[in-house]
N, C-alpha and C positions, 0 to 999 in steps of 0.2 A: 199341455203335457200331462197334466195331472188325467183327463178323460182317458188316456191309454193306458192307467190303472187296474189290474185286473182284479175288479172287484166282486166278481165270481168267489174269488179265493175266498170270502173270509166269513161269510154267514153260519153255512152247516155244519163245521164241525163244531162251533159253539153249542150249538141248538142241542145237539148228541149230546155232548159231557153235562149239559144240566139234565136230558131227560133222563139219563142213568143215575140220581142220585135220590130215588125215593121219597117221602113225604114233604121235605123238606124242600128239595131236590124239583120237584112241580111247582113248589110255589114260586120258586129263582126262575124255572122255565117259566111260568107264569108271567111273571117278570118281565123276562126276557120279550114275551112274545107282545106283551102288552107296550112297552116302549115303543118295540120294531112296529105293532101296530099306529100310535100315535104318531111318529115318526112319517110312513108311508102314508098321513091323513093329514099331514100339513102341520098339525098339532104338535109344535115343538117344543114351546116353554112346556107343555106337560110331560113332554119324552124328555126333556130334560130334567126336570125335576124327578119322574121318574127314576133314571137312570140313577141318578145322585145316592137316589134313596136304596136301590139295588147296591149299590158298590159299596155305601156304608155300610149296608148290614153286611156283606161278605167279608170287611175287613173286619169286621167286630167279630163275626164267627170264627174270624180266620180259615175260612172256605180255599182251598187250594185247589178245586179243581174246575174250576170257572176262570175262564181269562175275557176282559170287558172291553180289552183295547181297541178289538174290531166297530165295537157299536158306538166308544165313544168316537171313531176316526167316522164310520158313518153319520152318526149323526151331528157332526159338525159341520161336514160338507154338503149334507143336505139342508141342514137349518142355515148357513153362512149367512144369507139376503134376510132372514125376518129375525136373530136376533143379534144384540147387541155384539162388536167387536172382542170385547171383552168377553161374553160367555162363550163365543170360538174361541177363544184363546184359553180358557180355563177347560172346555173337552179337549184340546190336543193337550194342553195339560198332561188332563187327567189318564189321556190313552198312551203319554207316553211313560208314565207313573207306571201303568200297569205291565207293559212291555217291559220293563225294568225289574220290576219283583221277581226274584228267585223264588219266595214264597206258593207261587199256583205257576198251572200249566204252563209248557212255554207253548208258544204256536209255531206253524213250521216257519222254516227258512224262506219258503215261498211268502207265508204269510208275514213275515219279520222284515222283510225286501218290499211289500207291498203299504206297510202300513208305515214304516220307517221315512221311506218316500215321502209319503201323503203329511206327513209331522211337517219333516224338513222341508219339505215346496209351500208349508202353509208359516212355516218361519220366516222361507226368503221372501213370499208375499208381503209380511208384516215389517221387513225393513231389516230382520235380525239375523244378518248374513251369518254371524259367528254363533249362533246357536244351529242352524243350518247346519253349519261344516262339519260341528261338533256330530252330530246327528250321524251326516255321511260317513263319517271317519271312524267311527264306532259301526255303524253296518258295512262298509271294506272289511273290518276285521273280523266282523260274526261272518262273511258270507266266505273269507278267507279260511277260518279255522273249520266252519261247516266242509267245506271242498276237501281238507284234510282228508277227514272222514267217508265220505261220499263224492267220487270225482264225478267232475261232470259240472257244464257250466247250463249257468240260470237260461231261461226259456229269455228268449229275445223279449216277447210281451212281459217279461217282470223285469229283466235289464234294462230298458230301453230307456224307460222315464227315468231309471235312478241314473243310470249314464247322461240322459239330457241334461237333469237338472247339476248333476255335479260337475260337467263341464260348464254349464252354466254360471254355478257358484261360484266356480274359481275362476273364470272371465272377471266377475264382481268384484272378488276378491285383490284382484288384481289392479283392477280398475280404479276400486277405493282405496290402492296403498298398503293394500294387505298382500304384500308379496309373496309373505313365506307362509299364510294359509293357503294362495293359490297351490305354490306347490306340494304340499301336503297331500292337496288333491289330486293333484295332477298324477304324486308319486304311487299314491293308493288306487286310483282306476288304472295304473301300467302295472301296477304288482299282481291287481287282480288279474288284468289278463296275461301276465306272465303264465301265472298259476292256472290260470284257462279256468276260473271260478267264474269271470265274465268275457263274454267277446265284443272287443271295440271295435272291430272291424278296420279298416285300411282308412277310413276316411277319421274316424274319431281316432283311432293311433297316430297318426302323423300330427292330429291338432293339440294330440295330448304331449306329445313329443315339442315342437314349437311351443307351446304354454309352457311347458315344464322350462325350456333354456329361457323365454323372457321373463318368465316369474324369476328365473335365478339373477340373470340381468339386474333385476332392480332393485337386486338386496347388496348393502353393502360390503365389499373385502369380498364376494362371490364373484368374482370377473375373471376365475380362474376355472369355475364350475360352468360358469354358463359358456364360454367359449367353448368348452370339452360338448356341453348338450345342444348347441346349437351345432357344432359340426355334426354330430349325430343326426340329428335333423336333416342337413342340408343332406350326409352323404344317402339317405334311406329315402328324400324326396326331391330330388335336384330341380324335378320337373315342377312343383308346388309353385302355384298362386305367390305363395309368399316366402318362399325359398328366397329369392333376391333381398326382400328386409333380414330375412332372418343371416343372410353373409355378409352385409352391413352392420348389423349387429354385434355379429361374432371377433370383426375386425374391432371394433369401438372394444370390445369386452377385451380384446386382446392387447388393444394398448393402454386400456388403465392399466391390466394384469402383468405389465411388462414383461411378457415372456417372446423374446424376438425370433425363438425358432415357431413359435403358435402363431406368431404376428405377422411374419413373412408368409407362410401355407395359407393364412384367413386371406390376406391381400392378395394375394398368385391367385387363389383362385377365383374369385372374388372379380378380380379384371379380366380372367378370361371367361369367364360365364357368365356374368353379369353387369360387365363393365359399360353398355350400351342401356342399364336402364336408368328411373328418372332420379332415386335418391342415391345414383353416384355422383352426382356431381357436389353433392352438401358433403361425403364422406371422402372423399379429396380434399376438400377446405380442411377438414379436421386432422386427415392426414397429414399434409403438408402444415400444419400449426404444431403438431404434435410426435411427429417421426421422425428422426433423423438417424442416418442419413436417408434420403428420400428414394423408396426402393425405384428403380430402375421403370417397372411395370407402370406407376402412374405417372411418371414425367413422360413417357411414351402417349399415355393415355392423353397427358396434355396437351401436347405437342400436337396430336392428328388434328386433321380437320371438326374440329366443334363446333356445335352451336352456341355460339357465345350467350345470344342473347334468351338463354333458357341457362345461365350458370347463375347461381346464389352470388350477392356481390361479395361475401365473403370469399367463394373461392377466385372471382374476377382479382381482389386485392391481392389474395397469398399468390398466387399464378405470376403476376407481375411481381411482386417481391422476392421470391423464391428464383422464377424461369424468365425475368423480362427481357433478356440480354439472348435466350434461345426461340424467340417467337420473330416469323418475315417479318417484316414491316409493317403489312397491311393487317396483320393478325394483332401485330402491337396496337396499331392503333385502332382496331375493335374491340381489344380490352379495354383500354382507356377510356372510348367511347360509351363503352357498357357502365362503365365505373363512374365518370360524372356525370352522364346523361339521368342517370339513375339515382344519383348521389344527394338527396334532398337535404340533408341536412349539413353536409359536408363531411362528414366523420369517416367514412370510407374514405374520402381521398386522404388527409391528416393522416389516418392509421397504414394507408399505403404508402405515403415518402418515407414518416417516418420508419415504417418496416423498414426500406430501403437503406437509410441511412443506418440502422440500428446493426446491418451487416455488409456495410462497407461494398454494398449497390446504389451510390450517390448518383453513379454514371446513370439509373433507372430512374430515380428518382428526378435528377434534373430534366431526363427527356419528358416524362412524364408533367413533369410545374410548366415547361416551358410549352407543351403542345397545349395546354388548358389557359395561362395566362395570356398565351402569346394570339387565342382564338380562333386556333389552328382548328381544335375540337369544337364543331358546330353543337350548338344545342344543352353545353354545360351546365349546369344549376349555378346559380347565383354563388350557392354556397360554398359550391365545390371549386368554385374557382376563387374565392375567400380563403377557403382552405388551402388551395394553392400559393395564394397569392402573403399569408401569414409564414405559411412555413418558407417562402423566398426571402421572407424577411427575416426571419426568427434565424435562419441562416446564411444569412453576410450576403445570400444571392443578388445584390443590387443592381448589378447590369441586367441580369435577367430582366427585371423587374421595372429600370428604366428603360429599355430595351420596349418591352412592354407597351409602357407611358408614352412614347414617340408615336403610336399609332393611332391614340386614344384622342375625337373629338371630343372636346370638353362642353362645346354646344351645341351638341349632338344630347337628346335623349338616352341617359347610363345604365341603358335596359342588360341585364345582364352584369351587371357590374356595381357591388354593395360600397356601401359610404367607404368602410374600410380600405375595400380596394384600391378607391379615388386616394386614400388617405396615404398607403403605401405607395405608388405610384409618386406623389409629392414628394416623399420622402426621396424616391431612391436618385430622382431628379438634385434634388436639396444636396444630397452626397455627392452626385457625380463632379457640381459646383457649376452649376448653371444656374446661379442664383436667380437672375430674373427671371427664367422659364418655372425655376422652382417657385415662385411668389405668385407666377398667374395659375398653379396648381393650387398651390392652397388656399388661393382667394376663391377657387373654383368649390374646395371642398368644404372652409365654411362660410362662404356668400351664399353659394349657389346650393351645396348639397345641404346646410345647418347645424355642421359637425359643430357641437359646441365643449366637446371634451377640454380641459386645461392644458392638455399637450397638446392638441393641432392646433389652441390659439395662440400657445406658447410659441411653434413652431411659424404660425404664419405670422407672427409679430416679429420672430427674428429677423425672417424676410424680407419684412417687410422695413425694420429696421436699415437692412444694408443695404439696397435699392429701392427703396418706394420712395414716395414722396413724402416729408419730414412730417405733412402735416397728416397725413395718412398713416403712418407709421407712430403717431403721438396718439390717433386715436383707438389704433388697436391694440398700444399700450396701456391706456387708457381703461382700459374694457377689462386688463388683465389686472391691472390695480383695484377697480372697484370688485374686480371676484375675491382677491386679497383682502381687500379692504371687510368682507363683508363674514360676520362674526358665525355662521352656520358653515358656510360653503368654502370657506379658507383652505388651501392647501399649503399649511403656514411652509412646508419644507420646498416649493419652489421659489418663493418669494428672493432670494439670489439670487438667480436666473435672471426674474425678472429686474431687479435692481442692473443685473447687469447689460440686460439688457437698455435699459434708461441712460446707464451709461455713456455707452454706445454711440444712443443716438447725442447724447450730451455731445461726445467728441466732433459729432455733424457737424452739428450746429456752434460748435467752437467753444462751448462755455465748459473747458479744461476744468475749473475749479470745481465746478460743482460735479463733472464728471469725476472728481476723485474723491469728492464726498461720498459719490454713491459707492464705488469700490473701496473707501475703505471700511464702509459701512458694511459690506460683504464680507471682508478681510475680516473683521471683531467679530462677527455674527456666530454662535456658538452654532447656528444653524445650518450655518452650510459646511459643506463634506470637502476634505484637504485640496481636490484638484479644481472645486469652482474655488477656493481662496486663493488658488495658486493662479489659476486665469485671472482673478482680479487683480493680485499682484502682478502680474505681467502686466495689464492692460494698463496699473498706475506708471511704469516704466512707459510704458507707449504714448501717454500722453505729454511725460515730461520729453520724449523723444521728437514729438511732433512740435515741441516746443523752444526746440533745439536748446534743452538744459541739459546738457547730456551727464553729466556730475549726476542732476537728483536722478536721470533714467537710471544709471548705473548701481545708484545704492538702491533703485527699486528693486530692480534685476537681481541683484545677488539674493534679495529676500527670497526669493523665490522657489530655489531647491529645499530652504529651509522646512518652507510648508509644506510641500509633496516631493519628497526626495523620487526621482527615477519617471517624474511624474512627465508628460509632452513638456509642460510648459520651463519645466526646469532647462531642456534642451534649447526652447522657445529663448528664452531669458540669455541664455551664453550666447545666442548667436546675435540677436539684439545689445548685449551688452558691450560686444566684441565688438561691435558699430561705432556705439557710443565712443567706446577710447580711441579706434578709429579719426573719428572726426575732432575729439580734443589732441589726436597727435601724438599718442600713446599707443604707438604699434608693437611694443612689448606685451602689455596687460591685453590689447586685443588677441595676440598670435596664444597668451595664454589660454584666454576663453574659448578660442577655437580649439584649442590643444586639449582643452579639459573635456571638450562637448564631443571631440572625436573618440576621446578615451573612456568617457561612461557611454556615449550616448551614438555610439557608431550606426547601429541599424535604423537610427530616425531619422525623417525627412527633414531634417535639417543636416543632417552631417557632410549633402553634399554641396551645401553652400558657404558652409566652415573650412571645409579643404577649398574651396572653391578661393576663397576669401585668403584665407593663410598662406594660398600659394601664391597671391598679389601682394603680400604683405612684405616692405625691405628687408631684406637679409642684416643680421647682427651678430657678429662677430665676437663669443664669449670671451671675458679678461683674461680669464686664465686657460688659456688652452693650452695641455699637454702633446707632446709628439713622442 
């Protein structure tokens, strides 16, 4: 850049104003010529020292008609390679010291444009953008106020380089975070050629025009300035290279700016001129994240035939959460496929049901869990189908999920399918109440897979409890005792569970008594939470029930709402209690408990064994009935 410097400009009218200045006047030219001699002989530290020595004595004399900024801008760029960093930097200095003095001559405009340049290109050289710009910004305005005076723009060969370098700058400028020096510059090389002080010509106009709206872009609370300069832009170059980012742009600028009559015109047009290139597809995700309601123009755009597998998976998510319910079948499920195939970590699938659910699109979100769990979708990440397979759970989906588990060999290599998965799949079986299919799942997930978390051995000990064999079932309790038992790894808050679970198996094997130590050991325990003391209490009624003591079941029973009023087990209790007086012969106090359990406890699974029960019970005829 800098070689295209016309450095013709700036020697001879020097050389003139010293030789007109008489006895004194020869020895400055003297001076002068002797520098410019060591200088042109390679001899720099002496043309430098020289020089030093010339410009002191002028400012002592206070000499006004000698200006030195040419020799020191030459002899800087000629000495650059043989001296030190630093003494370049101390002649631009000094040449631009002297440029600056009102004191002596000024040089022309040609020569101010020339040497101004040569400063500021040997600033941005040295890393010191903001000195640079300073530089530039200050020659905009001398070469603006000059035009005043004298119209008529700069010779191409003196514009050219100060045009390179300053769009240059402000690329920089922009580049390093310096948004609002960018356009400063930007503003200053469009003012000048407004003014036709410089000419940008057609190709630096339109870059100055585009820089100008991105530098505004990326300042902040300006999203209302740069929407207004990039339409400028796009409407003065529609055809541009980069016309397309820059209506992208404009629309992003237009919806932080929330202005929806600028935000509708950016987007209209935006889909029809450019709606087929490649960073539409990232500005549809952001649209549909951020617009509502969703103008008409991109759910169109959605809708056609696309290349799915060139869509960011952000917009593959919002697409199906937003439009999953408006896409054929086979389009459905190549979103889908785009979205777990691709889905490494699992997180796009998770953020796409729960989109779905978060607007009461469950209907999308269950096609979606059930094509990935159900391994409909060839090729799914592990993850993604964890991710599926958590939020079936997280949300009551259970048939889904056993539904699932029915298809699933267990001795089969669970390529495709993480511990978790095995782990849910247990579960949703565990619920449906297929207890022994649920026991050879969880044996599967910690025998076989090593799940060894305290709830899936919690879980396969329960299991294991109601169908296993006693003595297998003693030892998986076993296992969950000494994790209890052991003073680091204690999760002292399930240790009721497990107690009750002991229970339990207590009941098996017959030995009632000590099964009711353990439950009432639950029952006192400040540690457990009102509905597991309320199951214990129920279960000390069920033992006395199996006992046929129906007296102590029944005073168990009534404890029971006591501790978890409204609780399962409170319903559990009146319909067991109801039993009990039953079989002592007290079908009063039973038709009451059924009466009581229908009147609080109507919508639980027990209510329809209370009516069921009350309406076998003999009719009794009150003492006093009126007519």
């Amino acid at each position: 850049m800098a070689s295209m410097i016309c450095w013709s400009l700036l020697a001879s009218p020097l050389i003139v104003a010293a030789e007109s200045i008489g006895v004194e006047a020869v020895d400055v030219a003297a001076s002068l010529v002797e520098v410019r001699k060591l200088r042109d002989a390679g001899e720099f530290a002496s043309a430098v020292g020289e020089l030093q020595k010339l410009a002191s004595y002028l400012i002592e004399e206070s000499r006004s008609d000698v200006q030195l900024a040419a020799d020191f801008v030459l002899l800087a760029r000629a000495a650059q390679s043989d001296i030190s960093p630093e003494q370049v930097d101390e002649l631009y200095v000094a040449a631009e010291q002297w440029l600056q003095r009102n004191d002596v001559s000024s040089v022309s405009l040609k020569q101010h444009v020339v040497l101004t340049t040569a400063i500021a290109t040997h600033h941005a050289s040295r890393q010191r953008a903001g000195q640079a710009q300073q530089q530039l910004l200050r020659l905009f305005d001398e070469i603006d106020r000059s035009n005043d005076e004298a119209e008529g723009a700069l010779a191409a060969s003196i514009a050219d380089p100060l045009l390179a370098l300053s769009m240059k700058s402000a690329w920089q400028a922009m580049s390093g975070g310096d948004a609002e020096g960018a356009e400063k510059l930007y503003l200053a090389m469009q003012g000048s050629d407004s003014r036709g002080s410089v000419q940008l010509g057609d190709a630096r106009r339109s870059l100055c025009q585009l820089g100008l709206g991105w530098a505004t872009a990326l300042q902040p609370d300006r999203h209302v300035d740069a929407a207004e300069r990039l339409g400028v832009f796009i409407d003065q170059n529609p055809d541009h290279s980069d016309a397309a980012k820059a209506s992208a742009l404009r629309v992003r600028c237009a919806i932080k700016a929330d202005q929806n009559a600028e935000l509708l015109d950016a987007i209209d047009l935006h889909f029809k001129e450019y709606g087929d290139t490649s960073g539409t597809a990232d500005l549809v995700a952001e649209v549909l994240r951020q617009v509502d309601p969703i103008p008409e123009i991109v759910k169109e755009w959605l809708l056609q035939e696309q290349s799915y597998q060139q869509w960011p998976l952000s917009l593959v998510s919002e697409s199906l959460v937003q439009f999953g319910s408006d896409f054929s079948p086979r389009d459905f499920d190549a979103l889908v496929t785009r979205l777990t195939v691709n889905d490494k970590a699992g997180a796009w699938t998770a953020q796409t049901l729960e989109g779905c659910d978060a607007i009461d699109h469950s209907a999308i979100s269950e096609l979606i869990a059930a094509a990935v769990i159900g391994g409909r979708i060839g090729g799914a990440t592990m993850l993604s189908v964890e991710a599926a397979t958590r939020w079936a759970g997280r949300t009551g989906r259970w048939s889904m999920l056993m539904h699932a588990a029915e298809d699933v060999d267990f001795e089969s290599d669970p390529e495709g399918r993480s511990v978790h998965v095995d782990r849910l799949f247990a579960e949703a079986v565990f619920r449906s109440g297929q207890r022994a299919k649920a026991l050879r799942y969880w044996k599967h997930v910690v025998d076989v897979r090593k799940a060894d978390d305290f709830g899936t051995l919690l879980r396969c000990a329960e299991c294991s409890v109601l169908v296993d064999d006693v003595e297998q079932a003693e030892v998986r309790l076993r296992r969950l005792r000494e994790i209890l038992d052991s003073a680091e790894t204690a999760p002292i808050s399930q240790k009721p569970l497990v107690e009750l679970l002991e229970a339990d198996l207590a009941i098996r094997k017959l030995k009632f008594d000590h099964s009711r130590s353990l439950l009432e050991s639950v029952v006192r325990s400040p540690e457990s939470p009102a509905p597991i003391r309320a199951r214990a209490q129920w279960m000390i009624g069920e033992t006395y029930l199996l006992q046929q003591n129906y007296a102590e079941a029944i005073d168990a029973y009534r404890l029971v709402e006591g501790i978890d009023p409204g609780g399962p087990y409170a319903a559990a209790a009146l319909v067991q209690a109801g039993k009990a007086f039953e079989q002592l012969g007290r079908t009063r106090e039973a038709s009451v408990c059924y009466g009581t359990l229908l009147e609080k406890f109507a919508d639980s699974s027990y209510a329809s064994e209370a009516r069921h029960r009350m309406s076998a019970l003999p009719t009794h005829s009150p003492s006093n009935t009126r007519r």
